[in-house]
C-alpha positions in Angstrom: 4.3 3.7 -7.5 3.4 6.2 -5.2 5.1 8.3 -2.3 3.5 8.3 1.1 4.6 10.1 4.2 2.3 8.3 7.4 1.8 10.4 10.6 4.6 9.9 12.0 6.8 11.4 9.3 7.9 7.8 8.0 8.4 7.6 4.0 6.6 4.8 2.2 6.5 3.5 -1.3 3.2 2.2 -2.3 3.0 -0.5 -5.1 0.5 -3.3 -6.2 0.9 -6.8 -4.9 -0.9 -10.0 -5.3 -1.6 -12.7 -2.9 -1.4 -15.9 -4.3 -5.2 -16.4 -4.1 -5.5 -13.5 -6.6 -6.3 -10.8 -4.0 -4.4 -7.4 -5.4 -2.7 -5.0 -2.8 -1.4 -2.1 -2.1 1.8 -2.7 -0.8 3.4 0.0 2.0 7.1 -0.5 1.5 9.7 1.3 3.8 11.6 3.9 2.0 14.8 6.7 2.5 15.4 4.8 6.1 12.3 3.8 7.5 13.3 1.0 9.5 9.5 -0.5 10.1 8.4 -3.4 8.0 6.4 -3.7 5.2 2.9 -3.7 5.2 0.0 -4.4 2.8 -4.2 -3.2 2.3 -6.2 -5.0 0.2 -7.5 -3.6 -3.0 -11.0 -3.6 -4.1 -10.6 -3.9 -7.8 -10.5 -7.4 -9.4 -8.1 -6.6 -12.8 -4.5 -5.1 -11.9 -4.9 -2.2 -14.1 -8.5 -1.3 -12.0 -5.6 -1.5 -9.0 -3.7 0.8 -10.5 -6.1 3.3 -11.0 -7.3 2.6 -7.7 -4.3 3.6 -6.1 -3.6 6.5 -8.3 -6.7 8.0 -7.7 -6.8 7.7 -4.3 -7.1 11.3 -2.7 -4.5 11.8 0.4 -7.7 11.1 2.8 -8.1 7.9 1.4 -4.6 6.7 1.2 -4.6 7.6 5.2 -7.6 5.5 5.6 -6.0 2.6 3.4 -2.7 2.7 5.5 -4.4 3.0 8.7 -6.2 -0.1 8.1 -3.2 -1.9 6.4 -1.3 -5.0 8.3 1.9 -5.9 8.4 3.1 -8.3 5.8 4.4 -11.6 6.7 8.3 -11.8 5.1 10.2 -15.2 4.7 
């Protein structure tokens, strides 16, 4: 898991998902009272510890990028 902070100041924790098609994720999950709602980027790696890596090596640049193209996640 990581920490993110978007531009707007809102707190996120960032894990791995799966879809149920396979397709790993990051995950964008609100955190310390970030009302907004989840929202999910997918991964480029095909294993789920490549994901991992993915997302840990992700320089603060890239984890923008990955946000800002992120969508929100359908919940129910």
């Amino acid at each position: 898991m990581r920490r993110y902070t978007d531009s707007e100041g809102r707190p996120w924790d960032v894990v791995l998902g799966r879809e149920s098609f396979g397709a790993l994720l990051a995950l964008f999950v609100p955190a310390a009272g970030n009302r907004a709602p989840p929202r999910q980027s997918m991964l480029g790696a095909e294993s789920r510890q490549g994901a991992a890596t993915e997302l840990a090596d992700l320089e603060p640049a890239e984890l923008d990028a990955l946000f800002e193209r992120s969508q929100p996640k359908e919940t129910g």
